[in-house]
DSSP file (Angstrom, degrees, kcal/mol; ACC not computed):
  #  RESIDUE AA STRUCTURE BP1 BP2  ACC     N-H-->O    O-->H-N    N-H-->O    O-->H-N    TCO  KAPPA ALPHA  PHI   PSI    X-CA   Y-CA   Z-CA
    1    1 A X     >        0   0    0      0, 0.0     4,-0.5     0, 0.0     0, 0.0   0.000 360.0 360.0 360.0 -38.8   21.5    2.5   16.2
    2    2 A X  T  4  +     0   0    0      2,-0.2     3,-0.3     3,-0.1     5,-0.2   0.816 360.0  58.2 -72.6 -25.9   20.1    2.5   19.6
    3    3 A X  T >> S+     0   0    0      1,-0.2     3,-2.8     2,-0.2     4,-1.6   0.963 108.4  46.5 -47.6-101.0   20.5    5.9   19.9
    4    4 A X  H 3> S+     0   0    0      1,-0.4     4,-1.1     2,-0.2    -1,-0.2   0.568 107.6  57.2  -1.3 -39.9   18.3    6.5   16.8
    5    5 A X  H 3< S+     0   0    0     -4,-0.5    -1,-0.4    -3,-0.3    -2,-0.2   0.209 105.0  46.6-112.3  14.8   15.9    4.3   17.8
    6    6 A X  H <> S+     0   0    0     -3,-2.8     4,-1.3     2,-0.1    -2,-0.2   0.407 112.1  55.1-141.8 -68.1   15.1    6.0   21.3
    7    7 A X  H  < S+     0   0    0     -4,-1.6     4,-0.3     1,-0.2     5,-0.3   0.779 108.4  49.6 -39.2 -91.7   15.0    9.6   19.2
    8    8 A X  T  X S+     0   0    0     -4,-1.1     4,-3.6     1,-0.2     3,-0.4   0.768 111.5  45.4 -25.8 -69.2   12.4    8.1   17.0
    9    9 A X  H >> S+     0   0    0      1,-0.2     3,-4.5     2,-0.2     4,-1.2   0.805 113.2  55.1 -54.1 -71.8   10.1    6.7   20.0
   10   10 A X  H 3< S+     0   0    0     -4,-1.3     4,-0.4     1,-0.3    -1,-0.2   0.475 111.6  35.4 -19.9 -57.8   10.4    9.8   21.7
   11   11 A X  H 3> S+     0   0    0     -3,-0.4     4,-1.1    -4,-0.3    -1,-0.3   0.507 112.7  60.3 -72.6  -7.0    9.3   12.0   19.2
   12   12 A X  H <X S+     0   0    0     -3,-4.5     4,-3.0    -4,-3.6    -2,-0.2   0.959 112.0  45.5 -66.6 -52.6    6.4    9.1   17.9
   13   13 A X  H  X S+     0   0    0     -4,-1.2     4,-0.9    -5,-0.3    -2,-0.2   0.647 112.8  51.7 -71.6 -22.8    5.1    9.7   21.9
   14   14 A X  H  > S+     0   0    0     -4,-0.4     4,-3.6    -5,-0.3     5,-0.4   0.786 113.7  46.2 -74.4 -61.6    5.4   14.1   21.3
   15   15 A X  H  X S+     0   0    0     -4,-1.1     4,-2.7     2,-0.2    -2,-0.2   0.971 110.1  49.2 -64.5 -36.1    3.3   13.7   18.2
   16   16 A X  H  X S+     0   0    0     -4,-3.0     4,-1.8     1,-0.2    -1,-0.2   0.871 107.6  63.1 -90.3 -14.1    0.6   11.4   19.8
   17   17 A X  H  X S+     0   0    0     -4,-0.9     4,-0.8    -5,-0.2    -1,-0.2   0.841 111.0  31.3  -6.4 -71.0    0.5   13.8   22.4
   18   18 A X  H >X>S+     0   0    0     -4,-3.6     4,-2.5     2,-0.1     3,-1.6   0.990 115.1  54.7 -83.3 -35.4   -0.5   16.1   20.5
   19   19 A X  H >X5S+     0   0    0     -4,-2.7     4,-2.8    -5,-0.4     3,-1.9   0.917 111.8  45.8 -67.7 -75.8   -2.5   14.4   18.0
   20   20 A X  H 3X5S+     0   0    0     -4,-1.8     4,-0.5     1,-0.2    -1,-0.3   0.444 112.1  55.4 -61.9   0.6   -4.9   12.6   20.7
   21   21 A X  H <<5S+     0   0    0     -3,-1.6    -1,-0.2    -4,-0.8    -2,-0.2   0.728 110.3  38.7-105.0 -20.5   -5.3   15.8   22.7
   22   22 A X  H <X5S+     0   0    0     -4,-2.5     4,-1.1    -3,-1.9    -2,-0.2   0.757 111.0  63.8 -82.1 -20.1   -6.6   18.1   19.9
   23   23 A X  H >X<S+     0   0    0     -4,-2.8     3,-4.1    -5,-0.6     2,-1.2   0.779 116.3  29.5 -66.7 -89.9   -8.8   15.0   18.5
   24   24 A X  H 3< S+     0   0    0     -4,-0.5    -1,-0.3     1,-0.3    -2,-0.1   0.395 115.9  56.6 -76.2  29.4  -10.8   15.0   21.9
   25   25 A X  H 34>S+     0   0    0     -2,-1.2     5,-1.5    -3,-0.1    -1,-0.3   0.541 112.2  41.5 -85.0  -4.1  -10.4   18.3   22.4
   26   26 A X  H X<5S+     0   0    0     -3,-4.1     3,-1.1    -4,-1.1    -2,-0.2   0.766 111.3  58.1 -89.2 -35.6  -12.1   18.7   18.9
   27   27 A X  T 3<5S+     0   0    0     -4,-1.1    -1,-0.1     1,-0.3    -3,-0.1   0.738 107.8  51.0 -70.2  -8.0  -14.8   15.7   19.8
   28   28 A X  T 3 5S-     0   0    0     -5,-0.5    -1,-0.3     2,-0.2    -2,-0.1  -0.182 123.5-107.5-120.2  45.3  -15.7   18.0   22.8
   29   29 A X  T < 5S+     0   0    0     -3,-1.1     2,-0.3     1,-0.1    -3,-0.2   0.679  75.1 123.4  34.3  37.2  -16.3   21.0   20.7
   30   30 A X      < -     0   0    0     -5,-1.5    -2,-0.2    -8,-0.1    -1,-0.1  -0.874  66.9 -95.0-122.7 156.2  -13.3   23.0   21.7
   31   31 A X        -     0   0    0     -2,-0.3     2,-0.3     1,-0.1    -1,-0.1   0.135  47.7-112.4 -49.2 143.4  -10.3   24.7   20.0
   32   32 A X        -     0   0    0      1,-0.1   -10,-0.1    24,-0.1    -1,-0.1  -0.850  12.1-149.1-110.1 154.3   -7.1   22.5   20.0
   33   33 A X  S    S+     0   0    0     -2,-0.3    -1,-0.1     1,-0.1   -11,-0.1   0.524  91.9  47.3-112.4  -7.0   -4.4   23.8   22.2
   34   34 A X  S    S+     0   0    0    -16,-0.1    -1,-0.1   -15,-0.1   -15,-0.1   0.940  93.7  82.9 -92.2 -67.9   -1.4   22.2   19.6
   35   35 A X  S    S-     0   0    0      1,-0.1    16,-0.2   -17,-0.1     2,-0.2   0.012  77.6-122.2 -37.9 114.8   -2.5   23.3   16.2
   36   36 A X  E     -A   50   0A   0     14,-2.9    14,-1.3    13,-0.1    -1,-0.1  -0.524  18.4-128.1 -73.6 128.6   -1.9   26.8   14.6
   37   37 A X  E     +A   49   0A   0     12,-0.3    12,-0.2    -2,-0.2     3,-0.1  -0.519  42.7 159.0 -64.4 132.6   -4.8   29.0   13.5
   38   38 A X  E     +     0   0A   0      1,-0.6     2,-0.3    10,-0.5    -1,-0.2   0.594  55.2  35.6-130.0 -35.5   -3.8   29.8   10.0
   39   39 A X  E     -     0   0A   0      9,-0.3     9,-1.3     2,-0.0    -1,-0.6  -0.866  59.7-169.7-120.8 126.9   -7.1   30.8    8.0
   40   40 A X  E     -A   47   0A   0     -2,-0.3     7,-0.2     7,-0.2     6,-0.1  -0.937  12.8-147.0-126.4 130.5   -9.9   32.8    9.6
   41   41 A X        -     0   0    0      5,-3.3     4,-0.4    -2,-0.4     3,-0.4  -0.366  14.3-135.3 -66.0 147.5  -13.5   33.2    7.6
   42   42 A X  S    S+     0   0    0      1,-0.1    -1,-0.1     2,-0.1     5,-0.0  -0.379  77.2  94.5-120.0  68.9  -15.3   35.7    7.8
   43   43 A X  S    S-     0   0    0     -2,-0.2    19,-0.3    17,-0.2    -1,-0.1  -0.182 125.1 -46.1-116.3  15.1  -18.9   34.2    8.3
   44   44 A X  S    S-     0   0    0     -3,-0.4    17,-0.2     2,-0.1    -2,-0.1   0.065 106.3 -51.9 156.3 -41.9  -18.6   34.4   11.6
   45   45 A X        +     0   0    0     -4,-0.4    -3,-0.1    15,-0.3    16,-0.1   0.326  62.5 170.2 135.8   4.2  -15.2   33.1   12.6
   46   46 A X        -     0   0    0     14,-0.4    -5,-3.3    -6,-0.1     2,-0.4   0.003  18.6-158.9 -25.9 120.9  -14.6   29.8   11.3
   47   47 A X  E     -AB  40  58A   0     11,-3.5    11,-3.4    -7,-0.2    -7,-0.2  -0.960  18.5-150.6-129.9 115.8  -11.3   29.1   11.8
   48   48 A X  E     -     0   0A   0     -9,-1.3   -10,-0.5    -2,-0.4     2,-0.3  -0.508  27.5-161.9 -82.3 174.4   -8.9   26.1    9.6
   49   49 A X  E     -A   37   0A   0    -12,-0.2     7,-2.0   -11,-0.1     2,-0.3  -0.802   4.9-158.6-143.3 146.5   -5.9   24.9   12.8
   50   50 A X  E     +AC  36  55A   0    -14,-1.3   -14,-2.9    -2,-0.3     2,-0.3  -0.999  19.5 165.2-131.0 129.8   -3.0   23.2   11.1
   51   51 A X  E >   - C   0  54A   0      3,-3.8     3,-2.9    -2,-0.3     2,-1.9  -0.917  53.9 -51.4-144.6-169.3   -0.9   21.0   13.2
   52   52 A X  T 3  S-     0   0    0      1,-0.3   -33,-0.1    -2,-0.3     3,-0.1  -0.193 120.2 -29.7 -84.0  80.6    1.8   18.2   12.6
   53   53 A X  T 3  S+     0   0    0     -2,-1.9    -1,-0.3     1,-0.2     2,-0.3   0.496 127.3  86.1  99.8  13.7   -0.1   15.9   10.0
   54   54 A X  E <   -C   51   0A   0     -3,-2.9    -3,-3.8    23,-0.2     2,-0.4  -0.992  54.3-170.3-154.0 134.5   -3.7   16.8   11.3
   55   55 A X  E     -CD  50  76A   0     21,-3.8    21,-2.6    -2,-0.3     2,-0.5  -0.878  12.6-169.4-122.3 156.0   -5.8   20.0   10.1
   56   56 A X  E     - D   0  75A   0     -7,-2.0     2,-0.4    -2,-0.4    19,-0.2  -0.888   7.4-154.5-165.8 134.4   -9.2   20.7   12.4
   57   57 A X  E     - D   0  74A   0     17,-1.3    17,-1.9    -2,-0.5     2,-0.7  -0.889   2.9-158.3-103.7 120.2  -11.7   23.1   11.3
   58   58 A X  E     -BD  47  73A   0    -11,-3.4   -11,-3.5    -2,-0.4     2,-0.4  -0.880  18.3-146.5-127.1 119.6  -14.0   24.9   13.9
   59   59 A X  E     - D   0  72A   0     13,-1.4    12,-1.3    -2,-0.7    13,-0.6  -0.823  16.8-174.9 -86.4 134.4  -17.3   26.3   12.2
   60   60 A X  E     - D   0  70A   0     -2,-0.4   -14,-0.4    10,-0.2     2,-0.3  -0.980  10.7-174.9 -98.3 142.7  -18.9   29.3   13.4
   61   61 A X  E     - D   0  69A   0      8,-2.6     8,-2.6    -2,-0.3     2,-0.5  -0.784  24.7-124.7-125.1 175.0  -22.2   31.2   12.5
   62   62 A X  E     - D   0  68A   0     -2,-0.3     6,-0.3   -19,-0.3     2,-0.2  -0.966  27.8-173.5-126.5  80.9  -23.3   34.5   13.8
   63   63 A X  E  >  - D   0  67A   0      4,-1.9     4,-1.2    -2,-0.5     3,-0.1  -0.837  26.9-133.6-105.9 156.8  -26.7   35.1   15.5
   64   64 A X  T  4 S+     0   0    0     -2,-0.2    -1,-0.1     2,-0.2     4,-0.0   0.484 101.9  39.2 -22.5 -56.0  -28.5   37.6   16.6
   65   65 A X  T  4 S+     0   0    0      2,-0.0    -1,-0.1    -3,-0.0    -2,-0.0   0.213 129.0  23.4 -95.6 -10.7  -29.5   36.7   19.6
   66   66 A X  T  4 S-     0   0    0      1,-0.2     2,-0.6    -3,-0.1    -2,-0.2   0.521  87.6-133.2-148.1 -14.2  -26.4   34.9   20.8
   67   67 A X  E  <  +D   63   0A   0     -4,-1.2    -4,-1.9     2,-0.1     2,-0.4  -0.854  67.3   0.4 110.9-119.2  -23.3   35.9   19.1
   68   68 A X  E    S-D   62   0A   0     -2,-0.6     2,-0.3    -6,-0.3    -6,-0.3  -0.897  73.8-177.0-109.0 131.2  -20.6   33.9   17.7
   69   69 A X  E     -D   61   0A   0     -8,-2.6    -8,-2.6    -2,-0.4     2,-0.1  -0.931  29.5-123.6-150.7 145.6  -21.6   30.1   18.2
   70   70 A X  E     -D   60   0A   0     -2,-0.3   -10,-0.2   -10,-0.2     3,-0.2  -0.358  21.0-176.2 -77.7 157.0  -19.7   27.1   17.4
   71   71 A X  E     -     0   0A   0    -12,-1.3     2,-0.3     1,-1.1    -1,-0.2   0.549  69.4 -47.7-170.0 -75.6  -22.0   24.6   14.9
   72   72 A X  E     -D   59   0A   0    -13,-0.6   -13,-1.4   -43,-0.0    -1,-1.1  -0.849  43.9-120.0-148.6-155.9  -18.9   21.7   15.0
   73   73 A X  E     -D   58   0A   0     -2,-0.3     2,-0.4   -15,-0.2   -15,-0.2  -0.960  23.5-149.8-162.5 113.0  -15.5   21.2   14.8
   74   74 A X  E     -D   57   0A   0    -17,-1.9   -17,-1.3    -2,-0.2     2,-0.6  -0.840   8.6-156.8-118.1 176.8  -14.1   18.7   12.0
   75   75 A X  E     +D   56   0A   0     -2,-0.4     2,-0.3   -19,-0.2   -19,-0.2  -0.978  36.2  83.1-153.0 112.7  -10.8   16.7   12.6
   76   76 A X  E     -D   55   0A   0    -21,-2.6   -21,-3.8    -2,-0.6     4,-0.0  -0.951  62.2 -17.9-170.1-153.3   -8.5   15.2    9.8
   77   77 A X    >   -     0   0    0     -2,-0.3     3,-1.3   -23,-0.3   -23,-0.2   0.382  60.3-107.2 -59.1 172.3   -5.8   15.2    7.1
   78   78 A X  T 3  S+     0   0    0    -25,-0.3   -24,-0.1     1,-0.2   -22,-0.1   0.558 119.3  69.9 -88.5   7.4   -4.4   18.3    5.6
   79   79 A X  T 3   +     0   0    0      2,-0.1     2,-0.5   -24,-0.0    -1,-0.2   0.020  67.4 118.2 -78.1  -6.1   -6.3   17.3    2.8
   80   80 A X    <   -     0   0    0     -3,-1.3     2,-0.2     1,-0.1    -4,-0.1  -0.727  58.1-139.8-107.8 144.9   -9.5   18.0    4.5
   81   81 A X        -     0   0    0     -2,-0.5     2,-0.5     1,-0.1    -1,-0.1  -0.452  16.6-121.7-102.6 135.0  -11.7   21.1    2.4
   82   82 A X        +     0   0    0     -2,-0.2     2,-0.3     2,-0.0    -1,-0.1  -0.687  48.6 151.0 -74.2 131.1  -13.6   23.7    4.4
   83   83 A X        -     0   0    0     -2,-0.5     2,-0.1     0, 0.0    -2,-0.0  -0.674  33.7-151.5-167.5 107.6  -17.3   23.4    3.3
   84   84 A X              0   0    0     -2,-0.3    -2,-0.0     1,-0.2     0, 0.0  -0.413 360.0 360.0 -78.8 165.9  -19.6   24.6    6.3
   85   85 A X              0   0    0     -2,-0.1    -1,-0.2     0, 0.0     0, 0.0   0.610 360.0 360.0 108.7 360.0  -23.0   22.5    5.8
């Protein structure tokens, strides 16, 4: 039982790891370093990240004058719908 209950915390403290280092890496407009690229759009490079319970979506558009540039980054469930705008 104690055993068990040591596993548990261990992996609770791996998952909030990760979770609280792609959230502010997402608040600070950057790619998150835990989270797998699975979808990429092609409206620029908009990219969905799926990671373990947590999806973040990084919009891109396309200029002219500047290239590829990032417009945000949004941070939630796996539930959460791509819809730049």
């Amino acid at each position: 039982m104690k055993k068990r209950r040591v596993i548990m915390g261990i992996i609770f403290i791996i998952w909030s790891v990760f979770f609280i280092t792609d959230f502010s890496l997402a608040r600070a407009n950057k790619s998150p370093i835990f989270a797998i690229p699975i979808t990429i759009y092609k409206d620029g490079g908009s990219t969905e990240y799926y990671g373990l319970g947590y999806k973040v979506i990084k919009y891109v558009n396309l200029t002219v004058e500047r290239g590829p540039e990032v417009v945000k980054i949004d941070f939630g469930t796996w539930f959460l719908r791509f819809s730049p705008q």
